[in-house]
C-alpha positions in Angstrom: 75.8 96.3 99.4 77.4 99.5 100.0 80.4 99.1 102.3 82.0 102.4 104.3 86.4 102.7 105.0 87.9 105.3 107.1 91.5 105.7 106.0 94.1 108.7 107.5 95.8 111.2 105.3 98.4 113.6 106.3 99.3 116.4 104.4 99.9 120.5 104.9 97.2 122.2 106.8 97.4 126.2 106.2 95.1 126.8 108.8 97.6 125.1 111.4 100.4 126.0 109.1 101.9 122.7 110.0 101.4 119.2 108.7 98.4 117.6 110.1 95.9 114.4 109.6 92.3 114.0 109.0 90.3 111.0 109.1 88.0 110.2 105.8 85.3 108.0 105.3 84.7 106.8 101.7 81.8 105.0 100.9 81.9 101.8 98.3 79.2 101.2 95.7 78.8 98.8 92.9 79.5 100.2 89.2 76.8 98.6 86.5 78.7 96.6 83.6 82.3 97.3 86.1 83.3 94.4 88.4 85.5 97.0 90.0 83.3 99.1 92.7 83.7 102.9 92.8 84.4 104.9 95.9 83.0 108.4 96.8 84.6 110.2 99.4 82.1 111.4 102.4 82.3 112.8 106.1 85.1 113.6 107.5 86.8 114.2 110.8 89.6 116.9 111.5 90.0 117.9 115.3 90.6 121.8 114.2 88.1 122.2 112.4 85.1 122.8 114.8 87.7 125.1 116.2 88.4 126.8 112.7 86.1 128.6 109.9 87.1 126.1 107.2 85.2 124.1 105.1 86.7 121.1 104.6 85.2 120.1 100.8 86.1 123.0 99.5 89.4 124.6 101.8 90.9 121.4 103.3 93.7 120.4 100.7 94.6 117.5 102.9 91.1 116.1 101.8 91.0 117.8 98.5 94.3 115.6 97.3 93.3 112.5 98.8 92.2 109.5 96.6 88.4 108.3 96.9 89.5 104.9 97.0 91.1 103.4 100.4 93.0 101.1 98.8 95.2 104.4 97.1 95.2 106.4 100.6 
Protein backbone atom coordinates (compact mmCIF):
# COMPACT_ATOMS: atom_id res chain seq x y z
CA UNK A 1 0.00 0.00 0.00
CA UNK A 2 1.26 3.22 -1.17
CA UNK A 3 1.05 5.84 1.65
CA UNK A 4 1.29 9.93 0.69
CA UNK A 5 3.19 12.71 3.55
CA UNK A 6 3.12 16.42 3.09
CA UNK A 7 6.05 17.83 4.93
CA UNK A 8 7.16 21.90 4.80
CA UNK A 9 10.60 23.08 3.65
CA UNK A 10 11.91 26.51 3.89
CA UNK A 11 14.66 27.56 2.04
CA UNK A 12 15.80 30.84 -0.43
CA UNK A 13 13.26 31.58 -3.06
CA UNK A 14 14.99 33.96 -5.90
CA UNK A 15 11.88 34.63 -7.30
CA UNK A 16 10.71 36.32 -3.90
CA UNK A 17 14.29 37.03 -3.21
CA UNK A 18 13.49 36.19 0.32
CA UNK A 19 13.26 32.93 2.33
CA UNK A 20 10.00 31.22 1.78
CA UNK A 21 8.16 27.62 2.32
CA UNK A 22 6.55 25.23 0.16
CA UNK A 23 4.50 22.42 0.98
CA UNK A 24 5.55 18.78 -0.62
CA UNK A 25 3.91 15.68 -0.93
CA UNK A 26 6.10 12.55 -1.24
CA UNK A 27 4.57 9.44 -2.03
CA UNK A 28 5.75 5.97 -0.10
CA UNK A 29 6.12 2.66 -2.05
CA UNK A 30 7.48 -0.68 -1.16
CA UNK A 31 11.12 -1.62 -2.46
CA UNK A 32 11.34 -5.50 -3.65
CA UNK A 33 14.12 -7.54 -1.51
CA UNK A 34 14.25 -3.83 0.86
CA UNK A 35 12.26 -3.77 4.06
CA UNK A 36 12.90 -0.02 3.97
CA UNK A 37 10.13 1.71 1.57
CA UNK A 38 11.33 4.38 -0.85
CA UNK A 39 9.90 7.78 -1.21
CA UNK A 40 9.33 9.80 -4.49
CA UNK A 41 8.80 13.34 -4.23
CA UNK A 42 5.36 14.49 -6.14
CA UNK A 43 2.95 17.75 -6.23
CA UNK A 44 3.60 20.45 -4.65
CA UNK A 45 2.12 23.61 -3.28
CA UNK A 46 3.90 27.13 -3.24
CA UNK A 47 1.38 30.18 -2.98
CA UNK A 48 3.73 32.38 -5.58
CA UNK A 49 3.83 30.20 -7.91
CA UNK A 50 0.54 30.53 -9.85
CA UNK A 51 1.48 34.11 -9.49
CA UNK A 52 5.09 33.52 -10.92
CA UNK A 53 6.48 31.86 -14.40
CA UNK A 54 8.43 29.18 -12.45
CA UNK A 55 8.55 25.70 -12.73
CA UNK A 56 8.90 24.29 -9.59
CA UNK A 57 10.73 20.68 -10.65
CA UNK A 58 13.06 22.20 -12.43
CA UNK A 59 13.53 26.27 -10.97
CA UNK A 60 12.33 25.85 -7.28
CA UNK A 61 15.63 25.18 -5.27
CA UNK A 62 13.55 25.00 -2.14
CA UNK A 63 12.03 21.71 -3.67
CA UNK A 64 15.15 20.82 -5.67
CA UNK A 65 17.28 20.40 -2.08
CA UNK A 66 14.63 18.84 -0.22
CA UNK A 67 14.94 15.08 0.69
CA UNK A 68 12.32 12.59 -0.83
CA UNK A 69 11.77 11.02 2.38
CA UNK A 70 9.66 12.86 5.22
CA UNK A 71 11.28 11.47 7.84
CA UNK A 72 14.75 13.67 6.50
CA UNK A 73 12.63 16.96 5.81
Amino acid sequence: MRRKYRFTRSGYCPTQDDKESIEIETTEYPMPGNPTPGYKKGNFYCEFADDHDCDIANDCPIYLESPSNPYLA
